[in-house]
DSSP file (Angstrom, degrees, kcal/mol; ACC not computed):
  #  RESIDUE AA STRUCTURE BP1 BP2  ACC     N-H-->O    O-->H-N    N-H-->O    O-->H-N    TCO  KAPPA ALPHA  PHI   PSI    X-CA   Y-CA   Z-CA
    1    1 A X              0   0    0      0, 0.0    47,-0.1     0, 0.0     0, 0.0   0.000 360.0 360.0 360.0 133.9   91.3   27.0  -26.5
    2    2 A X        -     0   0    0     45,-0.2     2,-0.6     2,-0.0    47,-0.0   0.083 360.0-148.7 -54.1 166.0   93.4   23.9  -27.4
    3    3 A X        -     0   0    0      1,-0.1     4,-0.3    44,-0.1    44,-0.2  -0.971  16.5-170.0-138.9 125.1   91.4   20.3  -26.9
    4    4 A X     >  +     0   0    0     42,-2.7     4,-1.7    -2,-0.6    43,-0.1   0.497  54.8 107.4 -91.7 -11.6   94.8   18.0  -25.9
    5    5 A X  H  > S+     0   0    0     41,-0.5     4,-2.0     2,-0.3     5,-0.4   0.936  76.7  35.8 -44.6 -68.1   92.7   15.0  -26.2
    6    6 A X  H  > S+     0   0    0      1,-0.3     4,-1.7     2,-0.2     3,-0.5   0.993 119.2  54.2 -56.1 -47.3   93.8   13.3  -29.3
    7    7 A X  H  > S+     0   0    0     -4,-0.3     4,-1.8     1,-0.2     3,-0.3   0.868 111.0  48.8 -50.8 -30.9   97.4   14.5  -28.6
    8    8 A X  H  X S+     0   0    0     -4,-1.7     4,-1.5    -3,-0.3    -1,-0.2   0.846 113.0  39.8-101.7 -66.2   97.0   12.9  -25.6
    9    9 A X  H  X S+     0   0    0     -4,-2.0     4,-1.0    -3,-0.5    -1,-0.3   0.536 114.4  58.9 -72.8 -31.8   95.5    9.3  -26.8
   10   10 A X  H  X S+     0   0    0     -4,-1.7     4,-1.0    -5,-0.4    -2,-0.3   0.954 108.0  43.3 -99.2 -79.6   98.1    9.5  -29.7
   11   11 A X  H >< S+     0   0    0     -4,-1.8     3,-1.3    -5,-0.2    -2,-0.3   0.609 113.8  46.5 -30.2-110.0  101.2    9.7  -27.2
   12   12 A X  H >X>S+     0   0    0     -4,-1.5     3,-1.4     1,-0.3     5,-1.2   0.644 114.0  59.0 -74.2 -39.6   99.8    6.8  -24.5
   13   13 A X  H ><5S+     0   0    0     -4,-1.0     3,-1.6     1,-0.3    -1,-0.3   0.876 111.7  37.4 -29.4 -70.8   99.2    4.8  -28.4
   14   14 A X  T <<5S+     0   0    0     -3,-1.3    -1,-0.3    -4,-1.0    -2,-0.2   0.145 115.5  54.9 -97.3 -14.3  102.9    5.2  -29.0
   15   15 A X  T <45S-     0   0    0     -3,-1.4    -1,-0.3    -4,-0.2    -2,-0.2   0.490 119.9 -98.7 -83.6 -29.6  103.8    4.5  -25.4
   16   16 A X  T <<5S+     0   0    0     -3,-1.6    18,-1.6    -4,-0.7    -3,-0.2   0.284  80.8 122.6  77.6   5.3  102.0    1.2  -25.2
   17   17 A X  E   < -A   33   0A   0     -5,-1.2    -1,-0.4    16,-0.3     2,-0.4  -0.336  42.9-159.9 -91.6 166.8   98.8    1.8  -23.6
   18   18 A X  E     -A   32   0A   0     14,-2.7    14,-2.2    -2,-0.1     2,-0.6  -0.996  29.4-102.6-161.3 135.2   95.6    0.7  -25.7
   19   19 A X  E     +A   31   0A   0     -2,-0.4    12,-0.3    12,-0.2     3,-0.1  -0.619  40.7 177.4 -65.3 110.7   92.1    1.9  -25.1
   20   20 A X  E     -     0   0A   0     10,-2.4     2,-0.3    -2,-0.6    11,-0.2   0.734  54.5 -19.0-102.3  -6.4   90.2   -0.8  -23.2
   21   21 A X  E     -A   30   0A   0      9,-0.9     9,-4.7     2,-0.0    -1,-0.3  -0.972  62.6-105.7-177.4 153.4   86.6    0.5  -22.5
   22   22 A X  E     -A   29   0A   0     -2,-0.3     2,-0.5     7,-0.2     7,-0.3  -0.510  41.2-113.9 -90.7 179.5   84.6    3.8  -22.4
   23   23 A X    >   -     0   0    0      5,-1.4     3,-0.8     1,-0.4     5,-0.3  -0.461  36.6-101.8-126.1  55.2   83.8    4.8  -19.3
   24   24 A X  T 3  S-     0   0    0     -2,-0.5    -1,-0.4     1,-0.2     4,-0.1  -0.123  84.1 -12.7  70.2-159.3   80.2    4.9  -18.3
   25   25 A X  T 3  S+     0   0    0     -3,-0.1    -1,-0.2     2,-0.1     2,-0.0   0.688 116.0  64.9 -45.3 -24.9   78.0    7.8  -18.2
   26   26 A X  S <  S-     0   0    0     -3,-0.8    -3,-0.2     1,-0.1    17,-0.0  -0.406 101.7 -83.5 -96.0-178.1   80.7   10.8  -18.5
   27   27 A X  S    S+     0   0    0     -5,-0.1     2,-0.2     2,-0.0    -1,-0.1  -0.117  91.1 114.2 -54.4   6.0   83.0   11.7  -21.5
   28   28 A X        +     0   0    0     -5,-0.3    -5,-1.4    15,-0.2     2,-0.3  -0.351  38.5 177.0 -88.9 155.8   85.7    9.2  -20.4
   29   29 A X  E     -A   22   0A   0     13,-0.4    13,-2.1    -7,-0.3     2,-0.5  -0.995  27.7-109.7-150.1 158.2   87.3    6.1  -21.4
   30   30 A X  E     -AB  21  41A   0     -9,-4.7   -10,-2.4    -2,-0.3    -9,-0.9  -0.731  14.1-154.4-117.5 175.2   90.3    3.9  -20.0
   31   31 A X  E     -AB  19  40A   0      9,-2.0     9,-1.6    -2,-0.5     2,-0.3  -0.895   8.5-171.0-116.0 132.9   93.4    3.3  -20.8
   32   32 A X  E     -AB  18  39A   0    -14,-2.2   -14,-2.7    -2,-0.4     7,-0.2  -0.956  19.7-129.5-119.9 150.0   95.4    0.3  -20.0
   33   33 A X  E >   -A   17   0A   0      5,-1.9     3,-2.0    -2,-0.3     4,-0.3  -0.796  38.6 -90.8-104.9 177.8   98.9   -0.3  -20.4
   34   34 A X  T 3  S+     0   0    0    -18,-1.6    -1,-0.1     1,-0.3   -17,-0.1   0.690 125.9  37.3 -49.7 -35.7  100.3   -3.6  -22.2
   35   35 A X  T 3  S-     0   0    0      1,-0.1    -1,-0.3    -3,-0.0    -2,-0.0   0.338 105.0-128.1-105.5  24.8  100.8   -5.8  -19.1
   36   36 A X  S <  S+     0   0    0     -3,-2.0    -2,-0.1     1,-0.2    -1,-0.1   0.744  73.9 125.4  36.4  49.2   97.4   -4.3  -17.4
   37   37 A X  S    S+     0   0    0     -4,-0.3     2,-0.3     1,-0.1    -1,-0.2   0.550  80.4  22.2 -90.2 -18.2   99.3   -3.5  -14.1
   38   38 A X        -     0   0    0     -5,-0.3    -5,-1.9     2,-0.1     2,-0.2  -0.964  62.7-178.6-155.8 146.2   97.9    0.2  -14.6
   39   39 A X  E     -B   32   0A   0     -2,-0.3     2,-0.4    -7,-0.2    -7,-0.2  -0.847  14.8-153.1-143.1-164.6   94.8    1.7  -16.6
   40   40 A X  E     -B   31   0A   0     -9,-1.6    -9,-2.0    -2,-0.2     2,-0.3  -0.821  13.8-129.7-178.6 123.9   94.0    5.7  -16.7
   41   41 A X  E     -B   30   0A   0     -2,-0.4     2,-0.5   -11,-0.2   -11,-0.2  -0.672  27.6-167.5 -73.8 125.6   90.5    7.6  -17.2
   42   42 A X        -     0   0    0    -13,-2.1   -13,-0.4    -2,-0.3   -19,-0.1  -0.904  13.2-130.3-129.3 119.6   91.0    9.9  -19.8
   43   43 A X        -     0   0    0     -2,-0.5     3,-0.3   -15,-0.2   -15,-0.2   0.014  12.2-131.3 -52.3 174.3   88.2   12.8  -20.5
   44   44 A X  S    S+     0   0    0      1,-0.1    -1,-0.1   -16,-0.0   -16,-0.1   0.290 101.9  41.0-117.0 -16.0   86.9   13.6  -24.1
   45   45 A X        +     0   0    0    -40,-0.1     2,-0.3   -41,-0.0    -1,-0.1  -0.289  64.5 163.8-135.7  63.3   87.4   17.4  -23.7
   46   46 A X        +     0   0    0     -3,-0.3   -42,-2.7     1,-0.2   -41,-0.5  -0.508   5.2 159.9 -82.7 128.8   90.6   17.9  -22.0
   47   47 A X        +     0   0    0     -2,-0.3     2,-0.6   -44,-0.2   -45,-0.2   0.383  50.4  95.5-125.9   9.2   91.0   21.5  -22.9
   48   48 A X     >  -     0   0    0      1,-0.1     4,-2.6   -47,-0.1    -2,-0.0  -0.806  55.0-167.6 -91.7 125.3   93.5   21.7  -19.9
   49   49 A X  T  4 S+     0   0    0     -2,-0.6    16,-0.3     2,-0.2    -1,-0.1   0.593  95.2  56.5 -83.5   1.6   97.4   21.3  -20.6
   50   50 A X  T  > S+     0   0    0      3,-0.1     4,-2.2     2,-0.1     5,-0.4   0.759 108.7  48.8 -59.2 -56.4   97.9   20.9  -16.7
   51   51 A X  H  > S+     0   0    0      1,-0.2     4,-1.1     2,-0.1     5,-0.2   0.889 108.4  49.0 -65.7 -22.3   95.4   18.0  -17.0
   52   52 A X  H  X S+     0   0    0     -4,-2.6     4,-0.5     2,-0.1    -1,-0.2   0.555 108.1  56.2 -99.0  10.3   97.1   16.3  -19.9
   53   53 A X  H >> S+     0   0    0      2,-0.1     4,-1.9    -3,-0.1     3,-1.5   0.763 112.5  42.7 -88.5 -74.9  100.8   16.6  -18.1
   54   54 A X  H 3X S+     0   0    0     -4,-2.2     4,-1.6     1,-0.3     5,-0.5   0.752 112.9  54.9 -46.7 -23.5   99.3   14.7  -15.0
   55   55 A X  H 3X S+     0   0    0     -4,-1.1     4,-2.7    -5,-0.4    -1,-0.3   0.947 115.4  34.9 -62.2 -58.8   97.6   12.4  -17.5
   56   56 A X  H <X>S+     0   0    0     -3,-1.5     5,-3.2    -4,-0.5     4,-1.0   0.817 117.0  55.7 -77.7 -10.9  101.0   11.4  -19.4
   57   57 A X  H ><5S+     0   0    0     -4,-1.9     3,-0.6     2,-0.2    -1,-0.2   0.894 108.6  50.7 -84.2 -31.2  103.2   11.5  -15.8
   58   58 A X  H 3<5S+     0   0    0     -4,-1.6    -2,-0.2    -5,-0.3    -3,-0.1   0.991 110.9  46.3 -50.8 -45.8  100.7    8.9  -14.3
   59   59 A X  H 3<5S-     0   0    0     -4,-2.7    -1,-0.3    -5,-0.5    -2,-0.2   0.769 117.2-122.6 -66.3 -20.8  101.3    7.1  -17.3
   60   60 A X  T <<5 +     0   0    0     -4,-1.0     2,-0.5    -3,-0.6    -3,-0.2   0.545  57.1 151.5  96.5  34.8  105.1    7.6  -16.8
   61   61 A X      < -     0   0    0     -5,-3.2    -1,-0.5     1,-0.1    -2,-0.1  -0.834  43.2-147.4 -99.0 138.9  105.6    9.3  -20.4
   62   62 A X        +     0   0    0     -2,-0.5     2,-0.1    -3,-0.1    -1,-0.1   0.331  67.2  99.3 -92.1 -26.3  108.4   11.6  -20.4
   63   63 A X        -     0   0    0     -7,-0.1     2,-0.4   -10,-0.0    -2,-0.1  -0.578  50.9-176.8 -76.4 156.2  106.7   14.2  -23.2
   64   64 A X        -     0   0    0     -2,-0.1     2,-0.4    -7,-0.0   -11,-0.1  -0.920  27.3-120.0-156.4 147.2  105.2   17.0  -21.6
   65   65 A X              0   0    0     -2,-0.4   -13,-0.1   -16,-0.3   -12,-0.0  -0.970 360.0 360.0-101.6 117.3  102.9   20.3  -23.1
   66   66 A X              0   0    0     -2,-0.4    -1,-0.1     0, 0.0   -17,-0.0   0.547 360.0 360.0 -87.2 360.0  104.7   23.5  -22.2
């Protein structure tokens, strides 16, 4: 099974969004993007490609995993 995580992190990079903080106890961190109107939890073992399209439409990135 794929882990989408780095693709994931590597897209919102390239997007403008910037890792600001991990995210407590679980496997998480967030994501803000540059003008810090919007931020986005993203897991550490996304091994769903459902979960890492809803990740990158929240974010309003146009790439997608078929």
């Amino acid at each position: 099974m794929k882990d989408f995580t780095k693709v994931v992190k590597d897209i919102l990079d390239r997007n403008g969004w910037k890792f600001l903080r991990h995210g407590g106890k679980g496997s998480h961190e967030i994501w803000q993007n540059e003008d810090g109107s919007d931020s986005i939890a993203i897991n550490n073992g996304m091994k769903s490609r459902h979960l890492a399209n809803k990740i990158l439409a929240k974010a309003e990135v146009k790439e997608r995993f078929r």
